[in-house]
C-alpha positions in Angstrom: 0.0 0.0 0.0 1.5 3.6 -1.0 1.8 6.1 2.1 -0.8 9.0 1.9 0.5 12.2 2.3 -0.5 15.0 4.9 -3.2 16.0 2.5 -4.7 13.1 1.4 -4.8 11.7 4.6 -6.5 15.4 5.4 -9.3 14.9 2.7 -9.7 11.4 3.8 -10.6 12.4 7.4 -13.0 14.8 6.1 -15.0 12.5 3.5 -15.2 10.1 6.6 -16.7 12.9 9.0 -19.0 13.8 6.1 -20.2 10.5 6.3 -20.6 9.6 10.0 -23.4 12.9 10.2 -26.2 10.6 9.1 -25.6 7.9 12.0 -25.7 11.0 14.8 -29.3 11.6 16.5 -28.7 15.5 16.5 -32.0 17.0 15.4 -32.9 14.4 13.0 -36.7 13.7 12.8 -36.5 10.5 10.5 -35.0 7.2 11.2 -33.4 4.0 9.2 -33.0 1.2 10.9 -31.0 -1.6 9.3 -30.7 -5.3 10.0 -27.0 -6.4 10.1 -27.3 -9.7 11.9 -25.3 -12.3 9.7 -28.5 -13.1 8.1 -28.8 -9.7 6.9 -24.7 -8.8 6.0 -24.7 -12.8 4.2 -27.6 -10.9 2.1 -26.3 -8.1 1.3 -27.3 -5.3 4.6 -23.5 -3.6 4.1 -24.2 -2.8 0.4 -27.9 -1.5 1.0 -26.2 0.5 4.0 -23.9 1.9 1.4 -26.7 2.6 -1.1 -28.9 4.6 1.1 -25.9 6.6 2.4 -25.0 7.4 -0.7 -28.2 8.3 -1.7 -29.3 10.3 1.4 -25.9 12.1 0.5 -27.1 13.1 -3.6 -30.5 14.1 -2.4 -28.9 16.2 0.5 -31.0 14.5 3.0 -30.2 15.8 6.6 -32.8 15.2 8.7 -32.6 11.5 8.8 -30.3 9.2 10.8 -29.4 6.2 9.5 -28.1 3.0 12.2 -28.0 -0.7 12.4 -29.2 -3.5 14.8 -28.9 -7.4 14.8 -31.6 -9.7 13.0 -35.2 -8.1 12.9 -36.4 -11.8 12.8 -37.3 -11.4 9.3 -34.5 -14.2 7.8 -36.2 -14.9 4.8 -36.8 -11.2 3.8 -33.1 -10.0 4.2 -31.9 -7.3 3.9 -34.9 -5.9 6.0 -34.2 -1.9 6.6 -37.1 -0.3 9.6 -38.2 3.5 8.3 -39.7 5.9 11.1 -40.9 9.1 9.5 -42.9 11.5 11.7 -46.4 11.4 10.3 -46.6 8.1 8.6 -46.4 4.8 9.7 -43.3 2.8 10.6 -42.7 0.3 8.5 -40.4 -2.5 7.8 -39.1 -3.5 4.1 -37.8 -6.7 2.9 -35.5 -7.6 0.2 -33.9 -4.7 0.4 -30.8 -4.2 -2.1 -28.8 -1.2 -3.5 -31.9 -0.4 -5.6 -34.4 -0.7 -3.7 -32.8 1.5 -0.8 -32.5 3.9 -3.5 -36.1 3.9 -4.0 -36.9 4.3 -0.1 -35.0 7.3 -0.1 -36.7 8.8 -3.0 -40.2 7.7 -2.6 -41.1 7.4 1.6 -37.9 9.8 2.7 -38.6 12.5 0.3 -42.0 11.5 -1.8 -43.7 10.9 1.7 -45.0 7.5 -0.1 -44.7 4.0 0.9 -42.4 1.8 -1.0 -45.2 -1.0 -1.0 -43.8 -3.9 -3.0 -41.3 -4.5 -0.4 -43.3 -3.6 2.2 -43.6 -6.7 5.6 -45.5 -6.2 8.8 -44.8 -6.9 12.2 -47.0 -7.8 15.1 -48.3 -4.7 16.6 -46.2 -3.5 19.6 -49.7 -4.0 21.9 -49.7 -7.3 21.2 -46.6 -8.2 22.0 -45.8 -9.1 25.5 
């Protein structure tokens, strides 16, 4: 590997900062939740992470954080990413890959629509005990 000069290694801190402001909780109303159990990562969970990152970047989204957790329980619909945005429903997609994260940004972030074709319920927090 070549060294990095003072710069580069300057530039490189800076991209990475850039990045990390969609995982801190500072005044963001909107919420991502992604499943990276091994289920999830075996599926592909790191590349839809990447995807809606980059995404969230292009559309200069700032009011949404974006975090992981282990398996949702959903094994046979990984990747499976949890949206929370104030004034809609929360709701947990399935079979979610660079594309479709992609769409989620576009359609529920932005759109304020539900992504419905990849749309899977869970038992209603009442009910569960």
């Amino acid at each position: 590997m070549a060294k990095m000069t003072l710069e580069e290694l300057r530039a490189l801190r800076d991209a990475k900062k850039n990045e990390m402001t969609q995982r801190d909780t500072n005044e963001k109303s909107a919420q991502i939740i992604i499943g990276m159990g091994t289920c999830g990562i075996a599926a592909g969970a790191k590349e839809a992470f990447d995807a809606f990152l980059d995404e969230l970047d292009s559309h200069s989204v700032t009011n949404t954080k974006i975090t992981q957790t282990g398996c949702m329980g959903l094994c046979f619909s990984e990747p499976t990413v949890e949206v929370a945005v104030p004034g809609m429903p929360r709701v947990i997609y399935g079979n979610v890959d660079d594309a479709v994260a992609r769409r989620i940004v576009k359609e529920h972030l932005i759109g304020k629509s539900l992504v419905s074709d990849h749309i899977f319920d869970k038992p209603a927090v009442d009910i569960i005990k």
